[in-house]
C-alpha positions in Angstrom: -122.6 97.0 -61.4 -123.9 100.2 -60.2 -121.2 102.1 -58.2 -122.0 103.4 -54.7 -121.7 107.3 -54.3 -119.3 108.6 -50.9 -116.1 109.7 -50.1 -113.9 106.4 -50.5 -110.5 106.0 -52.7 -111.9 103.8 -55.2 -115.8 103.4 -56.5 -117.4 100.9 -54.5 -119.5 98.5 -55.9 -123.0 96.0 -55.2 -121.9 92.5 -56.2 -123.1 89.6 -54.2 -120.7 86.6 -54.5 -119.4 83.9 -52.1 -116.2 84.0 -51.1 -114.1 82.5 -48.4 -111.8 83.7 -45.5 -109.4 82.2 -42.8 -107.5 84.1 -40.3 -103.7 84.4 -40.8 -103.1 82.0 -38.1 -104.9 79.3 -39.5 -104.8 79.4 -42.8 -106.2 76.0 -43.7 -109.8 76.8 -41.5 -111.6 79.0 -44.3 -115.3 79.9 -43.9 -118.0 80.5 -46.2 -119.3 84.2 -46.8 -120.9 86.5 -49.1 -119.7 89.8 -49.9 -122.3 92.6 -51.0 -120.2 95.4 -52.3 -116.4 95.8 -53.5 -114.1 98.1 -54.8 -109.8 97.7 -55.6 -109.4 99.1 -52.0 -111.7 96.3 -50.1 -115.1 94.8 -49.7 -118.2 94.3 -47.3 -119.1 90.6 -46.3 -121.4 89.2 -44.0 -119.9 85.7 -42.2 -121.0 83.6 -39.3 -118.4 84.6 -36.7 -117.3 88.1 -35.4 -113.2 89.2 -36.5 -111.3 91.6 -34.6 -110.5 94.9 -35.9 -106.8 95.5 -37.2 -106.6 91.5 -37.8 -105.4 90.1 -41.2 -107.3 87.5 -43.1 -107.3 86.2 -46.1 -109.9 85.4 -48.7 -110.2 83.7 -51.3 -112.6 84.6 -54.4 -114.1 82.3 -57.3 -112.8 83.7 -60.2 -115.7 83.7 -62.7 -114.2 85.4 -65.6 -114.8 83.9 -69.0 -111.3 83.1 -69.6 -111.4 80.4 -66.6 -114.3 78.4 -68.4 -114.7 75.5 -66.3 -111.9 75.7 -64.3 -111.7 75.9 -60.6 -109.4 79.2 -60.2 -109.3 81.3 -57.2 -107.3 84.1 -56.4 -106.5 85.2 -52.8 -105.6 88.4 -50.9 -104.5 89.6 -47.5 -107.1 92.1 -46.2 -107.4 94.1 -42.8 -110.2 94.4 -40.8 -111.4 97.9 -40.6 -114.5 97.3 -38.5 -117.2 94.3 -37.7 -120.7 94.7 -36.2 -123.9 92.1 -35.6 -126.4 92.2 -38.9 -129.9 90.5 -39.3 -129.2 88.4 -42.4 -132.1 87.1 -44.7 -133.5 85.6 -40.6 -129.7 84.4 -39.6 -128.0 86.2 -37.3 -124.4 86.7 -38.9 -121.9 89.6 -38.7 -120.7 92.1 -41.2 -116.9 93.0 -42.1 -115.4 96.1 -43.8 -111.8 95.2 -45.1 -109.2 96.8 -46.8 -106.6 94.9 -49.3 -103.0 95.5 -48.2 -102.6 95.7 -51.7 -105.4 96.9 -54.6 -107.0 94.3 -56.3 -106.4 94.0 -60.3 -109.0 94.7 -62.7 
């Protein structure tokens, strides 16, 4: 991974994965989405539906390490929403999200 140069806490990241989020208040309605960079501090993902800034959602992320073989293991984690705007999306119309973990992630 090739870190991203700018003035953030922690080195930011590209890595394209699928993820998944739901909003606190329904945490059984999780949608699919892709994430396009990361760091510990939070990640950039492009969904189908707007979120509100300040809101808390969680997501949940494949783990794809080699220690969980064939395993289905996910870990999850509370994020904020720092901003959301429109984005043309390979000829979809979807919407982008900046969040921040309210904790770092673990390496």
């Amino acid at each position: 991974m090739e870190a991203i140069s700018n003035k953030r806490v922690y080195a930011r990241y590209n890595y394209e994965t699928p993820i998944m989020f739901a909003s606190r208040e329904n945490r059984y309605a999780f949608y699919g989405a892709r994430t396009l960079n990361c760091s510990m501090g939070g990640l950039y993902f492009e969904g189908p539906y707007p979120l509100q800034q300040g809101m808390v959602i969680s997501i949940m992320r494949a783990d794809n390490s080699p220690e969980a073989k064939l395993l289905s293991k996910y870990s999850e984690q509370l994020a904020e929403v720092k901003w959301c705007k429109k984005v043309e999306s390979e000829n979809q119309r979807a919407f982008g999200a900046g969040v921040m973990f309210q904790a770092p992630a673990v390496e």
